[in-house]
Z-matrix of the N, CA and C atoms (Angstrom, degrees):
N
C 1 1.456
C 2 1.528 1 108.03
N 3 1.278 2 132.78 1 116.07
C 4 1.022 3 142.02 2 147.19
C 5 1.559 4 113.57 3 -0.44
N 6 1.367 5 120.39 4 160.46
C 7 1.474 6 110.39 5 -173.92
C 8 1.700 7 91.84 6 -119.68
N 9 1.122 8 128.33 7 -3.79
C 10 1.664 9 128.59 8 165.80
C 11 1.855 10 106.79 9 -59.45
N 12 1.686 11 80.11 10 -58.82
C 13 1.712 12 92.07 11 177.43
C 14 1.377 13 123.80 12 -45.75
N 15 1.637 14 110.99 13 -49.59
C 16 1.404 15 108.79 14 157.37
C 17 1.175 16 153.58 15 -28.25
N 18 1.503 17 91.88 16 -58.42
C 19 1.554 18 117.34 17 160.28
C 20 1.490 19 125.61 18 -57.65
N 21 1.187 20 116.62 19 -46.25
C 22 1.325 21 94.98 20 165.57
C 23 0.970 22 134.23 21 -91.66
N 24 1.674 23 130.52 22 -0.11
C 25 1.386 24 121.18 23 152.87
C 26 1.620 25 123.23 24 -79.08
N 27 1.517 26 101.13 25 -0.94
C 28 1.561 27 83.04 26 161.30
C 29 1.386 28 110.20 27 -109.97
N 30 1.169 29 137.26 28 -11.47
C 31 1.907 30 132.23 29 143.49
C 32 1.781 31 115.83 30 -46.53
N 33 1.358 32 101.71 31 -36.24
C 34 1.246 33 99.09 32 179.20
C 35 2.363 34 108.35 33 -72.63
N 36 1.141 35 104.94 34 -75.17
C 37 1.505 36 100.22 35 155.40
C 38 1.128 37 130.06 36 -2.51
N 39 1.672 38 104.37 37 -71.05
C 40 1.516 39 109.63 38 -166.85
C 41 1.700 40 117.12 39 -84.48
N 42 1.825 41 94.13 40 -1.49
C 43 1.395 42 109.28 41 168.53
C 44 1.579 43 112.80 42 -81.35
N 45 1.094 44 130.10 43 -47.77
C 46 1.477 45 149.81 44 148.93
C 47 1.376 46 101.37 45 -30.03
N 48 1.122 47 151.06 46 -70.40
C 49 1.075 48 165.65 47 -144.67
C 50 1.498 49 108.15 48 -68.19
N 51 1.545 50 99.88 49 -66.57
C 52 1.406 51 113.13 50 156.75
C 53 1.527 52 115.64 51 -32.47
N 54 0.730 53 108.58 52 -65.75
C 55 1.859 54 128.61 53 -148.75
C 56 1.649 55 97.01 54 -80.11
N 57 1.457 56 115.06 55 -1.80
C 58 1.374 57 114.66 56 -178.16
C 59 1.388 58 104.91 57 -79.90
N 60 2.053 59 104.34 58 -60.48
C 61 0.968 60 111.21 59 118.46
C 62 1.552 61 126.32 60 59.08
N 63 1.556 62 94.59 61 -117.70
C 64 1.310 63 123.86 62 -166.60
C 65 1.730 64 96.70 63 -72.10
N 66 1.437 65 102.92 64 -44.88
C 67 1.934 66 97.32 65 -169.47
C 68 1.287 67 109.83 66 -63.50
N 69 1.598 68 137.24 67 -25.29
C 70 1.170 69 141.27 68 -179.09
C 71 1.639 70 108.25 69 -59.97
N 72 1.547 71 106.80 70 -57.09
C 73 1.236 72 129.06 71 178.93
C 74 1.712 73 115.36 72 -47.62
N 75 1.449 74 110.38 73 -35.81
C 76 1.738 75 122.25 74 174.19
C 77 1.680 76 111.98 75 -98.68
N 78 1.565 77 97.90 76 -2.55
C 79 1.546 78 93.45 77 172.06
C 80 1.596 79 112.74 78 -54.80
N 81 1.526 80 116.28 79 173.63
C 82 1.472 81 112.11 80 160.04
C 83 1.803 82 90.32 81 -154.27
N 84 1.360 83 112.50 82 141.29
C 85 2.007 84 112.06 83 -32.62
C 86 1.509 85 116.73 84 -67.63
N 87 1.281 86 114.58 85 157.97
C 88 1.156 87 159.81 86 178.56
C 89 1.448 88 104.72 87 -30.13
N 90 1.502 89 128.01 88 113.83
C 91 2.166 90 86.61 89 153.64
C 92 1.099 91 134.31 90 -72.02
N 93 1.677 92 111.59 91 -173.63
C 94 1.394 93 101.54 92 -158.78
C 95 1.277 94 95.30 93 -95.56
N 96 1.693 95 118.72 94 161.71
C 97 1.729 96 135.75 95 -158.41
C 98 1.120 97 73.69 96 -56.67
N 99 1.323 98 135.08 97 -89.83
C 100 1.747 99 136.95 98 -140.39
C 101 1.772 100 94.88 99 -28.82
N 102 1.317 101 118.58 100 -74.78
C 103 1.114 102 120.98 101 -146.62
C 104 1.838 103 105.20 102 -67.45
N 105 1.799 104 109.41 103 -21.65
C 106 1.263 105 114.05 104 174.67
C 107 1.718 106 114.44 105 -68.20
N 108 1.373 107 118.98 106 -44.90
C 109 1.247 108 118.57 107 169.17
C 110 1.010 109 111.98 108 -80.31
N 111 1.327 110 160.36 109 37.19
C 112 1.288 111 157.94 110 -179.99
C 113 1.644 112 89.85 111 -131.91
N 114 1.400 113 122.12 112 -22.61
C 115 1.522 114 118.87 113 -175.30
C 116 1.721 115 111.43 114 -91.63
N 117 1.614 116 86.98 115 -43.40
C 118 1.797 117 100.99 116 177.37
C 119 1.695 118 97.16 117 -81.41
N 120 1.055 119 125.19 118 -23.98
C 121 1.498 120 99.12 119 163.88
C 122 1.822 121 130.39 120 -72.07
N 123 1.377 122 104.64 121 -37.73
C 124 1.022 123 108.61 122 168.66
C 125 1.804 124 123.69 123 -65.32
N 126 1.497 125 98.74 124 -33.30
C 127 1.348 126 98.09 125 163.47
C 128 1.878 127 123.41 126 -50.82
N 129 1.279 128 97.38 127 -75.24
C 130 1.651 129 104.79 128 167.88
C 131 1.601 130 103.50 129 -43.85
N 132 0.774 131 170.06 130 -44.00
C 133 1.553 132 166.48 131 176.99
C 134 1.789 133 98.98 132 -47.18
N 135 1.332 134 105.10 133 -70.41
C 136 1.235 135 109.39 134 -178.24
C 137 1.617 136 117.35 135 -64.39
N 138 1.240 137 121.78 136 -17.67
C 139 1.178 138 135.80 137 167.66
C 140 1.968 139 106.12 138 -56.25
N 141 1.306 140 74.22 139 -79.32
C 142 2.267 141 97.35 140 179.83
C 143 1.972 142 84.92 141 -44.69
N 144 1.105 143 110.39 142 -79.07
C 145 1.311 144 86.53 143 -179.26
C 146 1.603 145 149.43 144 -20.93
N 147 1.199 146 122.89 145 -67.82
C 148 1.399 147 154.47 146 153.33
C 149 1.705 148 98.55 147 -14.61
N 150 1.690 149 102.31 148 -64.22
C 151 1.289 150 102.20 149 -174.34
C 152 1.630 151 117.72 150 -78.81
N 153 1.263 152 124.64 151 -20.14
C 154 1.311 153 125.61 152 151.18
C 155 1.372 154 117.32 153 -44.27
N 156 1.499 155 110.91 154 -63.86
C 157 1.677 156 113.70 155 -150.24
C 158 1.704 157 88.99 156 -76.24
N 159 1.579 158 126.01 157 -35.74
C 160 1.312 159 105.27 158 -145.87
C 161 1.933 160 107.99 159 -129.75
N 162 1.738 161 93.09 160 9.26
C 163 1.382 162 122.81 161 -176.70
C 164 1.569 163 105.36 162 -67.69
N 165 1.037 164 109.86 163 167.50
C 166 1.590 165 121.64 164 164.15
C 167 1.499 166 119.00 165 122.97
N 168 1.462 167 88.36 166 -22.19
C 169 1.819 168 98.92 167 165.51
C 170 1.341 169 112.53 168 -96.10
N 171 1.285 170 124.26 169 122.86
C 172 1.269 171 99.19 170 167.47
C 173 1.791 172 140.24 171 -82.19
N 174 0.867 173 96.91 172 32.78
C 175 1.370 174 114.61 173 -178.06
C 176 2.070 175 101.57 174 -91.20
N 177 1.064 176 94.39 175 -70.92
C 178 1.224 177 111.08 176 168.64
C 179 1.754 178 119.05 177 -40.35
N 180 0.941 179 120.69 178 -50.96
C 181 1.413 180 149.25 179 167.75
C 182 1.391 181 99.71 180 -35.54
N 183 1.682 182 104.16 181 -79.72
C 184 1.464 183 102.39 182 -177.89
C 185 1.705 184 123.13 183 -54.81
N 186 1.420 185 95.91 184 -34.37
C 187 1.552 186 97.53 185 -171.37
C 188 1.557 187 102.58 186 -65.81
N 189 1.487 188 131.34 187 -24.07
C 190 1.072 189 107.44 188 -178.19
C 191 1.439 190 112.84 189 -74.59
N 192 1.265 191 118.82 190 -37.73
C 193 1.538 192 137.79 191 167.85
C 194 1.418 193 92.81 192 -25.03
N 195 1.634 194 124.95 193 -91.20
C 196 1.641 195 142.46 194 145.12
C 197 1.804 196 97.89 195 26.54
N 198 1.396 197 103.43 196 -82.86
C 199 1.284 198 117.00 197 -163.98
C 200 1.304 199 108.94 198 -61.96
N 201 1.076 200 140.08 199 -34.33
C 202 1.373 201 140.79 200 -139.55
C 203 2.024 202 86.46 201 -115.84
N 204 1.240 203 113.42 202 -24.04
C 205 1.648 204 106.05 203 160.07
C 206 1.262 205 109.66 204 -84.84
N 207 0.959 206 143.97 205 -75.24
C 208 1.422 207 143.71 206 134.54
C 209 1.397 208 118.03 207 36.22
N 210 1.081 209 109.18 208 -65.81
C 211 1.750 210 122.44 209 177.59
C 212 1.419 211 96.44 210 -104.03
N 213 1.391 212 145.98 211 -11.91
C 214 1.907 213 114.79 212 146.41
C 215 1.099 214 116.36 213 -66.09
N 216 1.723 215 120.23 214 -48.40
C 217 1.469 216 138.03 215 -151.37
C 218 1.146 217 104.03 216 -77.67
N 219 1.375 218 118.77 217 -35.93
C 220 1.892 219 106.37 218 -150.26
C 221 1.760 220 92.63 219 -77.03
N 222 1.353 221 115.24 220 -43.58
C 223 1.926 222 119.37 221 -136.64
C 224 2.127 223 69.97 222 -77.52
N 225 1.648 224 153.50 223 -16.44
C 226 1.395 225 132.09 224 -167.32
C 227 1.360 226 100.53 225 -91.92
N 228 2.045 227 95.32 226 -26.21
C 229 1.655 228 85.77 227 179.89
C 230 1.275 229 143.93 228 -91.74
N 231 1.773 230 106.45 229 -19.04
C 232 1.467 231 117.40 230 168.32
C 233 1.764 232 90.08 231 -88.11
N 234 0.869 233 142.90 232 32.69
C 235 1.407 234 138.94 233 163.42
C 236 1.768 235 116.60 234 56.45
N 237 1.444 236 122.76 235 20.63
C 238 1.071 237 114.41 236 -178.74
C 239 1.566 238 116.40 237 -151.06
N 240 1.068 239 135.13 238 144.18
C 241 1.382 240 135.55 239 -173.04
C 242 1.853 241 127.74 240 -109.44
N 243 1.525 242 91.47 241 22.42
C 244 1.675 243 91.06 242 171.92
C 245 1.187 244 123.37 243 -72.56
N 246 1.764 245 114.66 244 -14.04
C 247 1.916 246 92.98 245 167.38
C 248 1.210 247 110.10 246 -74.14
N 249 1.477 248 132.17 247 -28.07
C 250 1.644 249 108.29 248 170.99
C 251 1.116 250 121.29 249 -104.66
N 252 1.056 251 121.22 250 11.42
C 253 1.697 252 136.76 251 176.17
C 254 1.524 253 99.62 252 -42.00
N 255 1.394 254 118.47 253 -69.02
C 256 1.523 255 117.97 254 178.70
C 257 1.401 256 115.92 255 -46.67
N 258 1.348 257 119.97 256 -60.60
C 259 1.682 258 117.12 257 -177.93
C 260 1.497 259 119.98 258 -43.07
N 261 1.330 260 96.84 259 -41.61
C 262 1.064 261 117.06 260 171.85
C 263 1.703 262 137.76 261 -47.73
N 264 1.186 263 89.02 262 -63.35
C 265 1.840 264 98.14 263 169.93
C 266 1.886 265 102.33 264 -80.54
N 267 1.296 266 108.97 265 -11.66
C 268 1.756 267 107.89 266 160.96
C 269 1.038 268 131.95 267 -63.46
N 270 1.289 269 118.56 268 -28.59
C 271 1.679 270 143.47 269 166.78
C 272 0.946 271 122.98 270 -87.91
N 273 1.562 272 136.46 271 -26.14
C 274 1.011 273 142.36 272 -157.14
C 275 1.650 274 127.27 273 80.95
N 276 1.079 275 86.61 274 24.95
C 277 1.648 276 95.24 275 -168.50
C 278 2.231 277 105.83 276 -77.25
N 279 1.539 278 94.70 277 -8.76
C 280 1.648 279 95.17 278 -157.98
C 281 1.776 280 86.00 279 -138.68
């Protein structure tokens, strides 16, 4: 597989990921902190990761940065959370 291809399925992911994220966060009600930091921790893990295993360019770097706003920002700003809506209630986040 190409290493372009790569790249964007793991920007795409860690965009998802985010945005799961975010739908938990606009759920009502809420989950509970434990299970919210146990999600945003694992997120940032996989984050720090990403830029370890696949860091060094900075091009790449930013785009993950990119992605990871991307999937907080977009689901407050188009006002809705169905791209992570699913991940979301998959985890238990909802």
């Amino acid at each position: 597989m190409p290493g372009w291809i790569l790249d964007v399925l793991v920007l795409a992911t860690l965009a998802t990921l985010a945005a799961a994220l975010t739908a938990g966060l606009q759920a009502d009600p809420r989950p509970s902190l434990r299970v919210t930091l146990a999600y945003g921790g694992g997120l940032i893990l996989v984050f720090v990761l990403l830029v370890h295993w696949r860091g060094g360019t900075q091009l790449f770097d930013r785009c993950v940065s990119g992605a990871m706003i991307a999937g907080f920002g977009l689901p407050w700003v188009i006002g809705t959370d169905v791209w992570g809506r699913w991940l979301a209630e998959a985890v238990g986040l909802l």
